[in-house]
N, C-alpha and C positions, 0 to 999 in steps of 0.2 A: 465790875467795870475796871478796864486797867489804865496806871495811871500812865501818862504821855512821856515818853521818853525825850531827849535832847540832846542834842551833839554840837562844839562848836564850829563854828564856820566863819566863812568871811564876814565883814559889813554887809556885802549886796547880794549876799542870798539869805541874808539871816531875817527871820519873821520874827522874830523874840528878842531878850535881851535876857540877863542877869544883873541886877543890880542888889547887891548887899544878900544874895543867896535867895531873892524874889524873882520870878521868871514873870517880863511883862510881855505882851504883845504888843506888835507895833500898831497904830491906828484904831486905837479904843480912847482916842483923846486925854492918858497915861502918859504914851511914850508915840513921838512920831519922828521920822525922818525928813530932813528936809537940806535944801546947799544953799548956803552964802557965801558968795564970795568967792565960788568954786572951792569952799571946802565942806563937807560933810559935818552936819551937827545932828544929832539927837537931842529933841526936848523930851525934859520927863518934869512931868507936874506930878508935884511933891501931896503929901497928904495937908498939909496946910496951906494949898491952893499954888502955891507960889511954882512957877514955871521957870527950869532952867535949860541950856543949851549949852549943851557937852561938844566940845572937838571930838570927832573919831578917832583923831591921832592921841587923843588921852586915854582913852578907853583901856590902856595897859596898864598904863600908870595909876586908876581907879579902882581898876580890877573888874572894870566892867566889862562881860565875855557875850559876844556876838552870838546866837545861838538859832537853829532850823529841828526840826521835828526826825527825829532819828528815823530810818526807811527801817520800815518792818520785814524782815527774808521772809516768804511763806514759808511753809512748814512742807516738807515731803515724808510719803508712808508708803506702804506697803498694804496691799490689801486684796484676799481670798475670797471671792464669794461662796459660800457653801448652800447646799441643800436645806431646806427648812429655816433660813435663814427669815428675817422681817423684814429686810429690804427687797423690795423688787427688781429686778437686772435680765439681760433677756439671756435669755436660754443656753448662748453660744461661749457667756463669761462664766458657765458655772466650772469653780475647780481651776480658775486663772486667775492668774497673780497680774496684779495691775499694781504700777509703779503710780500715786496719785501725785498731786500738788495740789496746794490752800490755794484759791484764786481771794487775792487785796485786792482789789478793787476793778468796778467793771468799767473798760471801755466804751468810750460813748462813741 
């Protein structure tokens, strides 16, 4: 199993945080977003229960980094089918070279 990669990004695309080198996710009753005031606060309930509510605009000065799930490139390859081969392919690919690509994920 590999583990989840991370990148930063803004406030409003970020589904994660970093706080203290821990990666939370938003809305696991942890860490959630919310505005008052028409300013942007993140509350993060602490291990000893207690709930606080961070300005966004501090978030530098914390050191706390906004962060979204790194997009995965697929992978491309090259690929021969040959004779006596274990894969089955029809007739017409034998001895052609096919450029492949990984399909991430499927389209609903």
């Amino acid at each position: 199993m590999k583990e989840t990669q991370y990148e930063e990004c803004s406030l409003e695309e970020a589904t994660h945080i970093e706080i203290g080198g821990n990666v939370y996710k938003f809305g696991f009753g942890e860490v959630n977003r919310e505005w008052r005031y028409d300013d942007l606060y993140i509350t993060v309930k602490t291990d000893n229960s207690r709930l606080y509510a961070i300005r966004a605009d501090m978030f530098n000065f914390l050191g706390i980094k906004p962060l979204r799930e790194k997009k995965q490139e697929p992978r491309e390859f090259v690929h021969i089918f040959r004779k006596g081969s274990s894969m089955s392919y029809p007739s017409w690919a034998e001895n052609g070279m096919f450029r492949c690509v990984e399909i991430l994920e499927e389209e609903e």
